[in-house]
Each structure stands twice: as structure tokens, then as C-alpha cells.
OpenMM code with the backbone's topology and positions (N, CA, C; nanometers):
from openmm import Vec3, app, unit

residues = "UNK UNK UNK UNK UNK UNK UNK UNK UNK UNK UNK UNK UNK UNK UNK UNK UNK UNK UNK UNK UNK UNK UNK UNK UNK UNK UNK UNK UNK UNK UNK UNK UNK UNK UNK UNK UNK UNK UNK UNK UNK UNK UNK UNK UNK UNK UNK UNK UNK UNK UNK UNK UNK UNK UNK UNK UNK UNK UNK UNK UNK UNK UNK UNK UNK UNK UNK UNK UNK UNK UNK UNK UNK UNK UNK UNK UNK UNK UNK".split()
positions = [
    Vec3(-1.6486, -1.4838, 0.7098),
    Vec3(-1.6777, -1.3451, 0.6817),
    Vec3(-1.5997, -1.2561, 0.7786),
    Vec3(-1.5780, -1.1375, 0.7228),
    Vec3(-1.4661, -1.0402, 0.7952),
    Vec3(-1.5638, -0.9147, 0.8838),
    Vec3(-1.5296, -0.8823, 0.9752),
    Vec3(-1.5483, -0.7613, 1.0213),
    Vec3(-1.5035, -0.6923, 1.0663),
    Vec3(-1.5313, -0.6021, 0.9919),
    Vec3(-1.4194, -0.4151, 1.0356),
    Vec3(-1.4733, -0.3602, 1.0934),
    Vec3(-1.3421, -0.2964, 1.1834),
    Vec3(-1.3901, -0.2043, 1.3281),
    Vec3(-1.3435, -0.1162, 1.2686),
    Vec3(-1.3974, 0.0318, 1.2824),
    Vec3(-1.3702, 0.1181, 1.2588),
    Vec3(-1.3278, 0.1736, 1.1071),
    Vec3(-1.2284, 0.3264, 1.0410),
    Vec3(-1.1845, 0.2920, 0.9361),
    Vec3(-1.0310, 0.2759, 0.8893),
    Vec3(-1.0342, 0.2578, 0.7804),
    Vec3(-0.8592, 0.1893, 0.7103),
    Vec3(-0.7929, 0.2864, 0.7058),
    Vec3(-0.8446, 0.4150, 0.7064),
    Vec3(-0.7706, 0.5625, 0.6453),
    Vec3(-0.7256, 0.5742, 0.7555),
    Vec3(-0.7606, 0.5944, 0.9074),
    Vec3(-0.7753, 0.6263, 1.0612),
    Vec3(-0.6759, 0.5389, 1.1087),
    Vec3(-0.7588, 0.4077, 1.1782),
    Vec3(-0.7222, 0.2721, 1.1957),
    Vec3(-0.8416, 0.2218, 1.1835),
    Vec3(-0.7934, 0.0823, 1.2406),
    Vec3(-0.9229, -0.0036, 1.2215),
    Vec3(-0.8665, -0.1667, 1.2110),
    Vec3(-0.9452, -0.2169, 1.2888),
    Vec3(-0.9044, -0.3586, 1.2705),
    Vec3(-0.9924, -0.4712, 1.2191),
    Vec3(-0.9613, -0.5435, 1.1381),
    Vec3(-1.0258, -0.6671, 1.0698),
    Vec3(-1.0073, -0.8172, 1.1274),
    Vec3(-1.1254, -0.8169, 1.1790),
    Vec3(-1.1359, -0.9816, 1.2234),
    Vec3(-1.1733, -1.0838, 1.1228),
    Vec3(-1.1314, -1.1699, 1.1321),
    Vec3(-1.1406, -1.2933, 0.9882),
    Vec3(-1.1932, -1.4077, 1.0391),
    Vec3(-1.1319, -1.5066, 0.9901),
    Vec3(-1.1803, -1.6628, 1.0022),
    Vec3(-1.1193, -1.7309, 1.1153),
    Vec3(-1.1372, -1.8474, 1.1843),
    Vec3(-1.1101, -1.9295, 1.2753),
    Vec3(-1.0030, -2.0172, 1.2295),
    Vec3(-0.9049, -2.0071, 1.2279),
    Vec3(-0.7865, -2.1692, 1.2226),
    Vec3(-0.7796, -2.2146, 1.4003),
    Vec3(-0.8077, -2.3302, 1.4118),
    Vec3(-0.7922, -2.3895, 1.5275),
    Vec3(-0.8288, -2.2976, 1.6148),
    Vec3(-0.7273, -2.2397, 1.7259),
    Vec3(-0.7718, -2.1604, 1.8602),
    Vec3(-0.7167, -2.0512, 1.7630),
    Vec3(-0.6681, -1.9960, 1.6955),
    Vec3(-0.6077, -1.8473, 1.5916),
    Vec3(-0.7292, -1.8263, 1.5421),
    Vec3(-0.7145, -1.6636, 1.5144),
    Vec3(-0.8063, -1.5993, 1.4711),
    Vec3(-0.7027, -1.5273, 1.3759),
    Vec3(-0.7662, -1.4722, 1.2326),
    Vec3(-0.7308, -1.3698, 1.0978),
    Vec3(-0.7519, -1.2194, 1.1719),
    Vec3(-0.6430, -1.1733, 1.2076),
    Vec3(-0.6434, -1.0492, 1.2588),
    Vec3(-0.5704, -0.9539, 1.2146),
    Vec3(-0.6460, -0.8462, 1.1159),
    Vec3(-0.5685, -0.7481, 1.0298),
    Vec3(-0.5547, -0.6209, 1.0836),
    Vec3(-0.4661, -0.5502, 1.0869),
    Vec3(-0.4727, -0.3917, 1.1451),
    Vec3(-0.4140, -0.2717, 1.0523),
    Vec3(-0.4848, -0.2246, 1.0187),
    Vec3(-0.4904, -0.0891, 0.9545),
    Vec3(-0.4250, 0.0501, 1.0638),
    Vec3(-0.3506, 0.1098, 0.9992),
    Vec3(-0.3517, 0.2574, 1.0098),
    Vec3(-0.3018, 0.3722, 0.8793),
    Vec3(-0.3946, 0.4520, 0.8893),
    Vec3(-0.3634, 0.5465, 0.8244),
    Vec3(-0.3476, 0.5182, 0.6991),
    Vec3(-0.4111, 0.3949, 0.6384),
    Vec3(-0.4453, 0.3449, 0.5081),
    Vec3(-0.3003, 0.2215, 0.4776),
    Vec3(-0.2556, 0.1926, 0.5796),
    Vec3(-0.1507, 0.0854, 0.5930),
    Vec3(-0.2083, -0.0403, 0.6165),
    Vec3(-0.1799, -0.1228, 0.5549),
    Vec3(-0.1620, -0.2518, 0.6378),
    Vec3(-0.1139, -0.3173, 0.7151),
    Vec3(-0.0940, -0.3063, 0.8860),
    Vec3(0.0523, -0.3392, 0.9385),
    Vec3(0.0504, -0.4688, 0.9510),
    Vec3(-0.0694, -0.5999, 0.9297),
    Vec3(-0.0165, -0.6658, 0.9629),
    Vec3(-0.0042, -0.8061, 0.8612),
    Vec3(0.0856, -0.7444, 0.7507),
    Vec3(0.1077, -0.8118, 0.6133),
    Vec3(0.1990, -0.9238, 0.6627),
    Vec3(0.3166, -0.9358, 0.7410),
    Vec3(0.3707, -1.0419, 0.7283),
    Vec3(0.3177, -1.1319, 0.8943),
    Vec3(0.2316, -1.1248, 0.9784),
    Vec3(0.1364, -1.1851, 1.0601),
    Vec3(0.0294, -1.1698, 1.1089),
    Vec3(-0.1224, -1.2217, 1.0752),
    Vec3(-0.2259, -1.1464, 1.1309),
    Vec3(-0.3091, -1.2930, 1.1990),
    Vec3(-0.2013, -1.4025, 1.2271),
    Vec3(-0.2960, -1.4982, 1.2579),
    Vec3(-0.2768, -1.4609, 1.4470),
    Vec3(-0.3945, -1.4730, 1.5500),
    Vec3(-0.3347, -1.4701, 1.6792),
    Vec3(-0.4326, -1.5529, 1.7532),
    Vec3(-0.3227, -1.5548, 1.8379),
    Vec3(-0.4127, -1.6607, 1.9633),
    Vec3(-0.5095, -1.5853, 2.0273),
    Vec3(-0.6306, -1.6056, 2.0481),
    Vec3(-0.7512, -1.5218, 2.0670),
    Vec3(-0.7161, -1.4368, 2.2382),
    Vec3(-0.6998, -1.5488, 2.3372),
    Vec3(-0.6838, -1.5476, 2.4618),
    Vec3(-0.5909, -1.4123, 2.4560),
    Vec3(-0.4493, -1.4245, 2.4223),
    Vec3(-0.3662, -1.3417, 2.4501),
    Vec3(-0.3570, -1.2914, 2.3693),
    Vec3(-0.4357, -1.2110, 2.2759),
    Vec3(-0.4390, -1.1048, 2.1814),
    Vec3(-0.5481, -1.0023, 2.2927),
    Vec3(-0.6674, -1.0853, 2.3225),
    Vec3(-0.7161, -0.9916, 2.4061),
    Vec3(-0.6380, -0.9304, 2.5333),
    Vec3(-0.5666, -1.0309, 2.5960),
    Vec3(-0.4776, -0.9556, 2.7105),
    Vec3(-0.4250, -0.8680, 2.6741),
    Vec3(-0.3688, -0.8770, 2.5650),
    Vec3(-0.2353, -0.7349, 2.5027),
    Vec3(-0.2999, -0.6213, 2.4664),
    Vec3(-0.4145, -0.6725, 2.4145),
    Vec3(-0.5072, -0.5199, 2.3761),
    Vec3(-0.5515, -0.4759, 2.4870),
    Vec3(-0.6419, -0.5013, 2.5868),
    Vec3(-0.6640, -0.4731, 2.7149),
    Vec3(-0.5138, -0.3763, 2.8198),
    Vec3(-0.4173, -0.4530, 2.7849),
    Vec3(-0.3185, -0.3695, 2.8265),
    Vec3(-0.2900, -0.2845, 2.7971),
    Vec3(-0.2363, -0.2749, 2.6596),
    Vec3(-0.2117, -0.1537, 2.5502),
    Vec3(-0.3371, -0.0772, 2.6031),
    Vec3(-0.4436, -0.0717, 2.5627),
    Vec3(-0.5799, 0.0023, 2.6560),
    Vec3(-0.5378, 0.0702, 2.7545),
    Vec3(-0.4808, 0.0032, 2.8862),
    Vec3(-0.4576, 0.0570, 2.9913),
    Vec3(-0.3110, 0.1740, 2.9847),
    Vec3(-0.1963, 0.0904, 2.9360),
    Vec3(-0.1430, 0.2280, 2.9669),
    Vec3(-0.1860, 0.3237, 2.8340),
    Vec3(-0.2138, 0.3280, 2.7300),
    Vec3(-0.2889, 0.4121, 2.6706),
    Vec3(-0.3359, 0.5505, 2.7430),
    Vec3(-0.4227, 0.4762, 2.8108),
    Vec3(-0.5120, 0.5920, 2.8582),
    Vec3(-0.4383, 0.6767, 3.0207),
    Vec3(-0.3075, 0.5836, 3.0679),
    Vec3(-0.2975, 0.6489, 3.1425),
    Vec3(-0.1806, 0.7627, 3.0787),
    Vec3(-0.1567, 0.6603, 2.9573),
    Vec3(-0.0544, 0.7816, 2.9115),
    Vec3(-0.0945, 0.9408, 2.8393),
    Vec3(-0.2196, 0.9087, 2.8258),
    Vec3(-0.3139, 1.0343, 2.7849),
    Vec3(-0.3128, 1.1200, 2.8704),
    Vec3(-0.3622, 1.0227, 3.0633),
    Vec3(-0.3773, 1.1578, 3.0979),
    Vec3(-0.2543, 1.2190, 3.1556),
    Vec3(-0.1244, 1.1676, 3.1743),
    Vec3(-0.0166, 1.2265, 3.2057),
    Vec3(0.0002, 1.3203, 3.1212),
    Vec3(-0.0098, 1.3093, 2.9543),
    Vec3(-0.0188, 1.4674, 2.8667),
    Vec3(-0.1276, 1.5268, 2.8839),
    Vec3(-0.2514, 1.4842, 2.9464),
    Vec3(-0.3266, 1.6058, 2.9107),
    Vec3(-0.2630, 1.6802, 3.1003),
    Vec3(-0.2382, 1.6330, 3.1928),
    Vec3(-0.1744, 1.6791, 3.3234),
    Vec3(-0.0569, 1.8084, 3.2864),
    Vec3(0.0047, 1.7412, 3.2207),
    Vec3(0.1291, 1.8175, 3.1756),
    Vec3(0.1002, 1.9508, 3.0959),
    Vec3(-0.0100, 1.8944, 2.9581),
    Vec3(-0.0742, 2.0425, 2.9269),
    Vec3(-0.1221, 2.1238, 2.9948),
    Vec3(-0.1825, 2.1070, 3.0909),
    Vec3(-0.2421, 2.1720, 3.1656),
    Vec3(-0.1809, 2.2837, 3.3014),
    Vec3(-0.0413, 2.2335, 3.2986),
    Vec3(0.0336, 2.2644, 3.3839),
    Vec3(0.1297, 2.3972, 3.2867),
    Vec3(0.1186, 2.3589, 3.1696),
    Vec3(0.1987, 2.4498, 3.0716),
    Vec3(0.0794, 2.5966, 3.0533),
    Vec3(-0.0153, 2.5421, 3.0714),
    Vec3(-0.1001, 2.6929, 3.0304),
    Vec3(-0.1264, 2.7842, 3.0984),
    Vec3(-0.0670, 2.7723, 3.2649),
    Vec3(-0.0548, 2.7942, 3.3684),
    Vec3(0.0254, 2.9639, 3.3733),
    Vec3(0.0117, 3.0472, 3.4224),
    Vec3(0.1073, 3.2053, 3.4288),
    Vec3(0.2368, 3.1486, 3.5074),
    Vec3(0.3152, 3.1520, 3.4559),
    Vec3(0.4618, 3.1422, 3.4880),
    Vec3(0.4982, 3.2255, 3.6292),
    Vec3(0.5451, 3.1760, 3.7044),
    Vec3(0.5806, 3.2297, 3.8319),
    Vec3(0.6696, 3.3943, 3.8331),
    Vec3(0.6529, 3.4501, 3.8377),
    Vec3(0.7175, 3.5885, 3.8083),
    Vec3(0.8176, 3.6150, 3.9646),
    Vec3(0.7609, 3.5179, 4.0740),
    Vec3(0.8814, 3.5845, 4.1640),
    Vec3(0.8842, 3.6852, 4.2213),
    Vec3(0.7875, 3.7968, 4.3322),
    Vec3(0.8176, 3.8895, 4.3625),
    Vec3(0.7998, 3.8646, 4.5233),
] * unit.nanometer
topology = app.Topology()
chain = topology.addChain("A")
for resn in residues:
    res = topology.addResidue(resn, chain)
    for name in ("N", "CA", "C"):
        topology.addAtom(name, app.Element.getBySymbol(name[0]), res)
């Protein structure tokens, strides 16, 4: 039996069945299927990569939200 995280329109990922140490791992975005030509993965290092991706993710968030924040700022006028 499958279970979906989240949704298909958005993203969202589908966990499947067990082959050996592989797991059925489907990923959706934006009503895509991206992972039509491989969704089998090694459990161990699928979690490392997501965990990573995770990390700079979020640090790459807050470098734009830093940067926005620096843009909304009154421009130096110089006197």
C-alpha cells in the first residue's frame, strides 16, 4: 500500500512497496510526475539526501529572506 505526503498539484511524495533494501519512491510537482523513469531508492541514502537538500534549503531561504530585507531598507542619500 502507498502513502502520500502531501499534494500532486503542489508536491508531494509517494512511498510504495519494499524490493529488497529499495523502497517505490514517487515525486510529484505541480501535477508532474518526476520520477517516471526511477523511483526505486536505497532507503539509507535517500534519507541522507533529503535531510541535506532540507538543510541547505532552509539556509538558502534565509539568505533571501536577509537579502529582502536589506532591499526594503531607505537607500543611503549621502549628506
Amino acid at each position: 500500500m502507498a502513502v502520500v505526503v502531501a499534494d500532486r498539484s503542489r508536491f508531494a511524495a509517494e512511498v510504495g512497496a519494499w524490493d529488497a533494501a529499495l523502497r517505490r519512491v514517487d515525486l510529484w510537482a505541480a501535477g508532474q510526475w518526476l520520477t517516471c523513469d526511477d523511483n526505486m531508492a536505497f532507503v539509507e541514502q535517500f534519507r541522507l539526501a533529503v535531510l541535506d537538500t532540507a538543510i541547505r534549503l532552509r539556509a538558502a531561504v534565509r539568505a533571501l529572506r536577509r537579502r529582502s530585507t536589506a532591499c526594503r531598507r531607505k537607500p543611503h542619500t549621502g549628506a
